[in-house]
Each structure stands twice: as structure tokens, then as C-alpha cells.
N, C-alpha and C positions, 0 to 999 in steps of 0.2 A: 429501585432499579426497574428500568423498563426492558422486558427480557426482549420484546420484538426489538426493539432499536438497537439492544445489545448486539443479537442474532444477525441484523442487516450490515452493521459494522465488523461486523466478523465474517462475515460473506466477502462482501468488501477487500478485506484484508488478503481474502484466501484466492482473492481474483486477481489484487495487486502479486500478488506473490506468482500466480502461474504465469502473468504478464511479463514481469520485468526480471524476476531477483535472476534468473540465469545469464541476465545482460549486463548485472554487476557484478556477480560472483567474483573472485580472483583468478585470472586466468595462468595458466602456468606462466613460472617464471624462467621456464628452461628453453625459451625461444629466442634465438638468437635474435630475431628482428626487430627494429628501431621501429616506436611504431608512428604513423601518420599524425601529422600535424589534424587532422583529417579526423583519423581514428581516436585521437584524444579527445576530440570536441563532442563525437557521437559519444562517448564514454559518460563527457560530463555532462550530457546533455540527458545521459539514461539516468543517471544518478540523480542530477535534480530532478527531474520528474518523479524517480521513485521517492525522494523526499518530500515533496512538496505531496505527494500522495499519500503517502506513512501519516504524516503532520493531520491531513485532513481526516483521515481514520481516525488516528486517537482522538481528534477531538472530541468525534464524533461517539467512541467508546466511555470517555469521561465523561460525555451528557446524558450517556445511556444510563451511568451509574448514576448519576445525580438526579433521576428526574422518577418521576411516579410514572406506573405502567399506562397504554394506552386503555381506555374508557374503553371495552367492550362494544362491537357496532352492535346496533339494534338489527335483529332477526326478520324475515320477510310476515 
């Protein structure tokens, strides 16, 4: 496992999360209004961006596991 890459991918994750997840939460269901033709579209429009973002993370988590640490840089 490569813990830095693990670490950058979990970074990652905790940035996608303070970015969008409040955008697709479930909003209450006790609202009487009909919503925008409008408002569906920014909806699904939040949701696939958060997916196609999730997607990119993990991938990027399951290389981390997969792969040998980075080589150590050379010191000045």
C-alpha cells in the first residue's frame, strides 16, 4: 500500500464531501411545492458530478492499495 496516495485520496474524498454531499442530501419531504423543471435538472446535475467524483476517488483508493509506497526523495 502506498500510504501517501492512500492519504491524497482520502483528502480528496473529505473535500468532495464538504463540497457537494449537502447538495444531495434528502430534503425534507414535508414541502408542499412542486419542484422546478429547473430545480430537477440542477439536482441531477449535482448528483452526477458527485458521482463521477466518488468513481474517481475510489479509483484512485484502490491504486493506493494496490501499489508499493513512493521511493523516498533524496535529501539536499
Amino acid at each position: 500500500m502506498d500510504p501517501q496516495r492512500f492519504k491524497d485520496a482520502y483528502d480528496k474524498l473529505q473535500y468532495l464531501d464538504d463540497r457537494l454531499t449537502h447538495k444531495i442530501r434528502r430534503r425534507d419531504r414535508g414541502s408542499l411545492r412542486t419542484p422546478t423543471l429547473e430545480g430537477v435538472d440542477d439536482s441531477l446535475k449535482d448528483v452526477g458530478d458527485y458521482i463521477v467524483e466518488l468513481k474517481e476517488i475510489l479509483n484512485e483508493l484502490f491504486h493506493s492499495l494496490g501499489s508499493k509506497p513512493a521511493a523516498p526523495k533524496p535529501g539536499p
